[in-house]
C-alpha positions in Angstrom: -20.5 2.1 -35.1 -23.2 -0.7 -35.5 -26.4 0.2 -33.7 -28.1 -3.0 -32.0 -31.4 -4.1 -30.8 -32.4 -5.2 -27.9 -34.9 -7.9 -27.0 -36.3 -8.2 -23.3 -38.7 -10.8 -22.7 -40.4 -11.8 -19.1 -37.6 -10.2 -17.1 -37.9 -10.1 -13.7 -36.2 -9.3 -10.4 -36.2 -9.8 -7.3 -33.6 -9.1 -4.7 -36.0 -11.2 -1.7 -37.8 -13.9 -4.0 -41.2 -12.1 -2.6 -41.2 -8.8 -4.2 -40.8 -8.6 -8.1 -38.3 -5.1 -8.7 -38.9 -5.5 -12.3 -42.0 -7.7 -12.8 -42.1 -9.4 -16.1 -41.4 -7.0 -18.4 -41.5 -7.4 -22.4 -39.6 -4.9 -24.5 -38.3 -4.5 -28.0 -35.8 -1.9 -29.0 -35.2 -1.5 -32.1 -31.4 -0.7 -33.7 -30.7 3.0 -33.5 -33.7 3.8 -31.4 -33.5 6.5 -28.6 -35.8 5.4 -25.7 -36.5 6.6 -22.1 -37.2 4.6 -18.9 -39.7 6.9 -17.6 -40.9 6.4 -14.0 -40.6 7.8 -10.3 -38.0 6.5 -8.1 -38.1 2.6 -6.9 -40.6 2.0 -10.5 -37.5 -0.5 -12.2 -36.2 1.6 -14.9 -32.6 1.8 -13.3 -32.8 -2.0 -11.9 -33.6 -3.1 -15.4 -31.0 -0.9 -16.7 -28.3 -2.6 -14.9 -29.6 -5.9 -16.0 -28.9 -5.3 -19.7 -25.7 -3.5 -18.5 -24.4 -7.0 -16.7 -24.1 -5.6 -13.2 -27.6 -7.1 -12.1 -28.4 -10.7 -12.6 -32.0 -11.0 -13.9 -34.0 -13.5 -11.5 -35.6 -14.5 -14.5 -36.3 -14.0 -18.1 -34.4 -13.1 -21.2 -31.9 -10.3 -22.7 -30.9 -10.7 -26.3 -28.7 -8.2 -27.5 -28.8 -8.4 -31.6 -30.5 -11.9 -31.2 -27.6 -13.1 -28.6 -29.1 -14.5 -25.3 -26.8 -12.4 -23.0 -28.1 -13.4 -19.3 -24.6 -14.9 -18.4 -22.5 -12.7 -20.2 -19.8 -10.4 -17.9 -20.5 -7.0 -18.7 -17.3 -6.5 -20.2 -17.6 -9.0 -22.7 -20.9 -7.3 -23.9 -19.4 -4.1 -25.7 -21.9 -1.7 -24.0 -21.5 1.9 -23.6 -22.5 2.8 -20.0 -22.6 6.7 -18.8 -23.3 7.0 -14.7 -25.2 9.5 -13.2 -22.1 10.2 -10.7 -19.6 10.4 -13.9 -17.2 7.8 -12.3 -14.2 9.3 -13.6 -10.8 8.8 -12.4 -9.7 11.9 -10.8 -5.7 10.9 -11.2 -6.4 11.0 -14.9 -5.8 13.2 -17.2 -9.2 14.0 -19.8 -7.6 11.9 -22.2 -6.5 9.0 -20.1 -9.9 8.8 -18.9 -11.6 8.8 -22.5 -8.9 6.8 -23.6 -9.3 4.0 -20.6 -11.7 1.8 -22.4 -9.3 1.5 -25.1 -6.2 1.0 -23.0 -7.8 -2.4 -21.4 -8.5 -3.6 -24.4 -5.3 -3.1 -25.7 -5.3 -1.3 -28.7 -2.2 0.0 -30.6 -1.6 3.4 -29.1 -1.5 5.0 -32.7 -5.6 3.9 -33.0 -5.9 5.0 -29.5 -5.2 8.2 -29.8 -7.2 8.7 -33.3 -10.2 7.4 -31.4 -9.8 9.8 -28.5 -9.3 13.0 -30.7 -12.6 12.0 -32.2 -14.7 11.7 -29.2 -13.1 14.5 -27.7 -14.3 16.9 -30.5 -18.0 15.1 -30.7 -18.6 16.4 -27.3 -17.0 19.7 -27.9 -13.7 19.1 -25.7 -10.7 18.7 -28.2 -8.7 21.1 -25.9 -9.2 20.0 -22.4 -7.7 16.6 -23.0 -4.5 17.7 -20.4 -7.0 18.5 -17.5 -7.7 16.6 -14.7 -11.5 16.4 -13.6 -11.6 18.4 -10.9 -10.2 21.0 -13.1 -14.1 20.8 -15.4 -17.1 21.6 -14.7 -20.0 19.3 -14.1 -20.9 20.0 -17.6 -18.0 19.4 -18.8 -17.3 16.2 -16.8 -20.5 14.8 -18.2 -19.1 15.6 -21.4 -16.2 13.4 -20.5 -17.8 10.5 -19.6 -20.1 10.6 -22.5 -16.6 10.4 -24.6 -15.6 7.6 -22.4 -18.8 5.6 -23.4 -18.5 6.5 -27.5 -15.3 5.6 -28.0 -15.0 2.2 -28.6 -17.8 2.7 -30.7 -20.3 0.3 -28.9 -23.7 -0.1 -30.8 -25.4 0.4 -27.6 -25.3 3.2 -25.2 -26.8 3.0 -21.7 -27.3 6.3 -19.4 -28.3 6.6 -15.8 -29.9 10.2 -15.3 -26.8 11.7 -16.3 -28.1 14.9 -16.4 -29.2 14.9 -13.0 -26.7 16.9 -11.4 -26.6 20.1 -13.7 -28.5 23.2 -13.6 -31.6 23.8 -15.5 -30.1 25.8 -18.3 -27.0 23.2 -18.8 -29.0 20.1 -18.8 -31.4 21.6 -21.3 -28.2 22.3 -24.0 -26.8 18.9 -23.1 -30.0 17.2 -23.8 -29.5 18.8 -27.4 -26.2 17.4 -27.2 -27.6 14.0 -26.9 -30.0 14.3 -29.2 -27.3 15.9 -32.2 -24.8 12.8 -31.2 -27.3 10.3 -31.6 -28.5 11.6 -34.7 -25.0 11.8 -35.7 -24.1 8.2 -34.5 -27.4 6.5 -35.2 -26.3 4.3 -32.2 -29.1 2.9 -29.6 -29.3 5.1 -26.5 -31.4 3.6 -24.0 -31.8 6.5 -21.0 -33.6 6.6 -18.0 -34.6 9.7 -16.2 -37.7 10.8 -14.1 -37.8 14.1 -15.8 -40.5 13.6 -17.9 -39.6 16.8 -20.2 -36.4 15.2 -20.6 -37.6 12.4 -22.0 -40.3 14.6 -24.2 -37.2 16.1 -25.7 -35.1 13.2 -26.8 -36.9 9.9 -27.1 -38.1 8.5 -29.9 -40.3 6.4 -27.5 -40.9 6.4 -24.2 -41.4 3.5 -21.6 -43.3 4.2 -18.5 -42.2 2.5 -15.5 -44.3 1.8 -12.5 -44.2 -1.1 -9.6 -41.8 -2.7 -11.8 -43.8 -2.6 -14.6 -44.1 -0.7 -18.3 -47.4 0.9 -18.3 -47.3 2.8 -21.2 -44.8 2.5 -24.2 -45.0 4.9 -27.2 -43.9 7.8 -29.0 -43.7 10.9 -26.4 -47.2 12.3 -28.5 -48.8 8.5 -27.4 -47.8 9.2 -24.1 -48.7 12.4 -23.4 -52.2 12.9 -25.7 -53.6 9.5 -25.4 -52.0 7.8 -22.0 -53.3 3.8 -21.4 -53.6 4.3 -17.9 -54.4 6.3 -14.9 -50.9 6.3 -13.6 -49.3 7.4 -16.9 -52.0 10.5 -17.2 -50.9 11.7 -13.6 -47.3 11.4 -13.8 -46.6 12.2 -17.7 -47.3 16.3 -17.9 -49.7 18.6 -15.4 -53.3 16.8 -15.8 -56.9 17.2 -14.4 -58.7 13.4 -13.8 -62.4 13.7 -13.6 -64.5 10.6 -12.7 -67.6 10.1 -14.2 -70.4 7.8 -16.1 -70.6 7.2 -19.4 -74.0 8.0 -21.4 -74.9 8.2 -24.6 -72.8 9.1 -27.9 -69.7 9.4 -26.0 -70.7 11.5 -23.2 -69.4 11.5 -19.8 -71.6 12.3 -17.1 -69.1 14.4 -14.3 -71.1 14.9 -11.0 -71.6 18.4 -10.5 -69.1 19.3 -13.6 -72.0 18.4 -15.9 -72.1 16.4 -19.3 -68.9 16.2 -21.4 -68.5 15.2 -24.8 -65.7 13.1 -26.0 -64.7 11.6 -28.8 -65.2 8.1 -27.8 -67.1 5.8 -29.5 -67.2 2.6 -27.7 -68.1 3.9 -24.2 -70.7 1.7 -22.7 -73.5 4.2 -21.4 -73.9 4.0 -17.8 -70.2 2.3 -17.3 -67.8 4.5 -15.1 -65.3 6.7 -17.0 -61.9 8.7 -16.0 -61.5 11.6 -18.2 -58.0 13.7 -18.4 -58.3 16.9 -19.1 -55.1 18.6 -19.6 -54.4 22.1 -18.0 -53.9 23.8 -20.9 -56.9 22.7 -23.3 -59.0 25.5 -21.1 -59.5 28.8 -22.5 -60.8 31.5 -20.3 -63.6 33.9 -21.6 -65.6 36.2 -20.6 -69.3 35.3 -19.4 -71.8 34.6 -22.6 -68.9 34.7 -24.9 -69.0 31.6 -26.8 -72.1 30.6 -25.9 -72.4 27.5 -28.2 -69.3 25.9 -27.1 -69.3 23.3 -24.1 -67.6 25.2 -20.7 -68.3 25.8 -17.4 -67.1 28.4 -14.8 -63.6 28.3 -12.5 -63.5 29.8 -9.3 -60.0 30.0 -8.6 -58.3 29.4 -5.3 -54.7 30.1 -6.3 -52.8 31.5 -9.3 -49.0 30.1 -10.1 -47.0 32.5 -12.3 -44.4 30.6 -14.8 -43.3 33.9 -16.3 -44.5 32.2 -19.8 -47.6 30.9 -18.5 -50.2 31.4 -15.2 -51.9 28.1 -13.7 -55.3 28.8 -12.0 -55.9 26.7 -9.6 -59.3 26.1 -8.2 -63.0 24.1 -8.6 -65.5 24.1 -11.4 -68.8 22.5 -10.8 -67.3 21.4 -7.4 -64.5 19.7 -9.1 -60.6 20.7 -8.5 -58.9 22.0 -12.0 -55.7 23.7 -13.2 -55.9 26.0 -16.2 -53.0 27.4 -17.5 -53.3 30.0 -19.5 -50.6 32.0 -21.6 -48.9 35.1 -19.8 -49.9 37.5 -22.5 -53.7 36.7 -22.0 -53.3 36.5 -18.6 -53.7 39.8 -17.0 -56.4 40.5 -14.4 -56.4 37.2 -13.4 -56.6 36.6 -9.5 -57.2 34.4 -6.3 -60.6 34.4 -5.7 -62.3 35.6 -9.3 -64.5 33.4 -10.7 -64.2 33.1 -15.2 -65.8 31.3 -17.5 -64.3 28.5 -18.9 -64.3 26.5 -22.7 -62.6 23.4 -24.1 -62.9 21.6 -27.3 -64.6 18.3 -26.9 -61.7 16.9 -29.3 -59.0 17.4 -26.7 -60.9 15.4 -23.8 -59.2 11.9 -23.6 -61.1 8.6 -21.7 -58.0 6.8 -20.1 -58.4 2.8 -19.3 -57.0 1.4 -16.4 
């Protein structure tokens, strides 16, 4: 199994020729990569999934698939693996007939077909269901099947639609290991799209953030998450706090009512407009004149979430909403209406462009 790259450049979309579904996006994947389309729903990442797949026609723009211009080539032609979020199995089919279908319409000798089968069978852990009929499986287990549908005729690339969408929280968490361990395994290139961001935190070697048909925001799930490019990818990757404010002197950002904080940014120009992101969990909660040269402020809380690992207080500090999360075994005594003291390390406040 060959693992391919994958070249997009100015790709667009349209389905009206006024609106742009995917609007001119560039993108290099490199062979045995693992990246997300990240984005809400009607952002692109499925339409431009499609495109490299064959069943879209781009509007406009280029797909090279190991340096092959691929625009007019019929899906089948193009030897990509493709798992659906539905499954799409044939329910008059045994396990193995429906594994073995990609093999069967290319017409390979039955001896090879049925090696090939055993062996994706066991990779997703179902060598001894191959006489059961789909409706006989679980959803687990029928995502397992169409996974072994998709690896094995050994494509370089694999494509999945938000297969995991359908299972519980506990199954899709062991299946996104499963992913993970087969491409490992395979060192083929996955390219999946999902809006679960912790799904693509788990898996992806990068992540591609999707949004109005553009990619705001491609990088390693760290990039994404610590250091987002843009106000869109702050709010949508992981729980965050946004403060508006003005920049001054040596970095530091003047929040109305919130007061001065410091940053690590260098090339703020003082009294330019700044968005800060302040992520939930950078707050620490102590009690009053503890800590009294570090920067903080107080939170007077207006709710309290419990996670079971974790409480979020939500409320205002300085007049401005925040969410601190704070661990469970720390967290006793806290309530809806108390009022603590709060501390962050300057080091852990981000400035976000855009």
């Amino acid at each position: 199994m060959q693992p391919r790259s994958l070249i997009l450049t100015d790709l667009v979309k349209s389905y009206d020729r006024r609106t742009n579904a995917v609007d001119h996006i560039d993108l290099r994947i490199e062979a045995g990569e693992f990246v997300s389309f990240l984005g809400p729903s009607g952002s692109g990442k499925t339409t431009t999934l499609m495109m490299i797949a064959g069943f879209e026609q781009p509007t406009a723009g280029e797909i090279k698939l190991d340096g092959r211009a691929i625009e007019q080539v019929p899906p089948y032609d193009r030897n990509i693996g493709m798992v659906f979020q539905n499954y799409a199995l044939f329910p008059h089919m045994t396990v193995r007939g429906n594994v073995g279908y990609p093999l069967r319409i290319r017409h390979m000798a039955k001896d090879v077909m049925r090696q090939r089968v055993d062996k994706a069978l066991a990779m997703v852990g179902l060598s001894t269901f191959g006489e059961r009929y789909p409706a006989e499986l679980s959803g687990g287990q029928q995502q397992r099947v169409a996974l072994a549908r998709a690896l094995v005729f050994e494509p370089g690339l694999i494509l999945l639609d938000e297969p995991l969408g359908a299972l519980d929280k506990n199954l899709r968490e062991h299946m996104q290991v499963e992913l993970k361990r087969i491409h490992k395994e395979l060192g083929v290139t996955m390219i999946y799209v999902t809006h679960d961001q912790t799904e693509a935190m788990t898996m992806s070697d990068r992540i591609a953030v999707f949004n109005a048909g553009r990619i705001e925001h491609l990088g390693t799930p760290t990039e994404v998450y610590f250091k987002p490019r843009t106000r869109f990818v702050a709010s949508f990757v992981g729980d965050s706090n946004l403060l508006e404010g003005t920049a001054g002197k040596g970095g530091v950002v003047e929040i109305p009512g919130f007061g001065p904080v410091a940053t690590a940014a260098t090339d703020l120009a003082p009294g330019a407009p700044a968005l800060l992101l302040m992520r939930p969990e950078i707050f620490e909660v102590v009690a009053d004149g503890e800590g009294a040269s570090v920067t903080g402020n107080h939170l007077e809380v207006a709710d309290v979430v419990n996670y079971g690992d974790s409480l979020l207080l939500i409320g205002k500090a300085g007049g401005q909403a925040l969410r601190v999360r704070v661990p469970s075994r720390v967290a006793a005594g806290y309530e809806a209406g108390g009022r603590y003291g709060i501390r962050w390390n300057p080091a852990n406040v981000q400035v976000v462009g855009g």
